[in-house]
N, C-alpha and C positions, 0 to 999 in steps of 0.2 A: 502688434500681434498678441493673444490673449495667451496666458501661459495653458499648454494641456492639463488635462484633468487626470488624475490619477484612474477614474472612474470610464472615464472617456475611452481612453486609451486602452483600458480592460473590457470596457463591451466591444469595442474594434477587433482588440484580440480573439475574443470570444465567440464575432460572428464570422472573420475570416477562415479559422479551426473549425465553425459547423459549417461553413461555405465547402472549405476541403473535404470535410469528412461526406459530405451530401455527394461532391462528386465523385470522391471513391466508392462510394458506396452502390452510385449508378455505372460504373466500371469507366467512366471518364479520367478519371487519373488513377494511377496507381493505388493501389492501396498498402499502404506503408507497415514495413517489418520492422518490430520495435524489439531487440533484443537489450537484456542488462546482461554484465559480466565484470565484474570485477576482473583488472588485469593479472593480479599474480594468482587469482585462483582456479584450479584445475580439477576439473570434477567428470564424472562419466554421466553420459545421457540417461543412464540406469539408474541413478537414482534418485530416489524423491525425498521431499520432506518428511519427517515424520514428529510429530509433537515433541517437546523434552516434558519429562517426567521430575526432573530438578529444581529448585528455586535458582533467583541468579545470583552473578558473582556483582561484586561491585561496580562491574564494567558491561555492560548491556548492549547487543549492536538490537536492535525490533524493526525489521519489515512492517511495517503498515500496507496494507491491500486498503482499496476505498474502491468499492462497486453498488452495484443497486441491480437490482433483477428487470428491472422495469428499461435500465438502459441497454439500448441495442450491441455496444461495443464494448460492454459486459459477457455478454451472450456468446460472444464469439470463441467457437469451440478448441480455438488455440490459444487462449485467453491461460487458460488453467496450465497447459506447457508452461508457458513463456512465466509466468508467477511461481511456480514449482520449482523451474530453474535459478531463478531469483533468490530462491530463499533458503537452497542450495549453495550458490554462490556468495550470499550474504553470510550462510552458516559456518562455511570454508573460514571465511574472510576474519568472521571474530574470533574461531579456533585458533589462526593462525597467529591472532595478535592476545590471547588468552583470554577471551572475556569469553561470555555466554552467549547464546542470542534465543531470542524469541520471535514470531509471527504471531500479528493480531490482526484480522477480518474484520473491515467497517461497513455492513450494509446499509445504504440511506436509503431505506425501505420504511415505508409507515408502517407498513404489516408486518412484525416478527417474523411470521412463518414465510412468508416471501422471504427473509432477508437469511432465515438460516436456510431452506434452499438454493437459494443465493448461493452462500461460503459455501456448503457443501460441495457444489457441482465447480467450485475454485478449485480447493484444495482443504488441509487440513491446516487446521490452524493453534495456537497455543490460547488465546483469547478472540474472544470474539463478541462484537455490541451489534444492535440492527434495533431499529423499529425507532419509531416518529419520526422518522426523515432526518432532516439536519436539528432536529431540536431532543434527539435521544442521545442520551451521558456518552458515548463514545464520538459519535460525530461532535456534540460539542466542544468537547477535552481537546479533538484533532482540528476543529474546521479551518483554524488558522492555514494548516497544510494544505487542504484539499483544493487544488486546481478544478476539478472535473470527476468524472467516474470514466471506463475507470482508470486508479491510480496507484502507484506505490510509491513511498516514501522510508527513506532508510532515517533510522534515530540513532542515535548512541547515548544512552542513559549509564549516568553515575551515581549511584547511589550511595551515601554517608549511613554509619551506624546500624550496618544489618545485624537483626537476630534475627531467632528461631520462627518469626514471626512476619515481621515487615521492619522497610527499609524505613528510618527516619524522617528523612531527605533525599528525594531524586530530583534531577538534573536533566533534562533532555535539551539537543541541540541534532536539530535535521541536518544529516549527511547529504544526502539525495535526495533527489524525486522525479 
């Protein structure tokens, strides 16, 4: 028997999840509630993200959103809840362990202006990259992460030797996704 393919084995995944998502989409199966929450963090439904206005501490938790306008399960008008909540929840979570956190918006949109409509109708975000698809400096920096659109991906970056300026040396290591 031939050993599986890495590659194999990912387009398999790949067509089962659009096989699913085809039939929920035609109301044949459910269509599935994807909530995050970190456990020890306790937050009210009332509030939302809102940008920080600080540089960061040494210790960095960054949400990554990864959408595209052009995909359908982008679009979806519970999409920006469920992301909001997120990044609430992720905010709590680095408060509590004293680091800072950030939210950065990846549209894999060729057209800029498609991709900051895009974030926009997300949420607000602290950075944000869009335009040439997978081949624009923010999608490339991340694509190792990116499963699909859309996505969230939790980081925690360490950064050595901050000034006033920028960090020396950062560090990123995916928490989640």
């Amino acid at each position: 028997m031939a050993p599986h393919r890495k590659g194999s084995r990912s387009a398999a995944v790949a067509l089962a999840l659009s096989v699913t998502f085809v039939l929920a989409a035609l109301g044949i199966l459910p269509f599935p509630a994807i909530t995050v929450q970190w456990l020890s963090a306790h937050h009210e439904d009332s509030m939302q993200y809102t940008p920080s206005i600080t540089g960061p501490m040494e210790r960095e938790f960054v949400l990554v959103y990864f959408g595209s306008a052009a995909c359908w399960w982008c679009n979806n008008p519970d999409l920006a809840g469920v992301v909001d909540s997120a990044m609430v929840a992720v905010r709590e979570h680095a408060a509590a362990h004293g680091a800072s956190f950030s939210a950065m918006g990846i549209a894999i949109d060729w057209d800029t202006r498609d991709g900051v409509d895009h974030l926009a109708k997300v949420d607000h975000f602290d950075d944000i990259a869009m335009g040439r698809s997978k081949y624009g400096l923010g999608a490339r920096t991340y694509l190792h992460l990116m499963d699909g659109t859309p996505q969230v991906s939790v980081l925690e970056r360490t950064a050595s030797k901050l000034d006033e300026v920028v960090a020396q040396r950062i560090e990123e290591k995916e928490l989640i996704r």
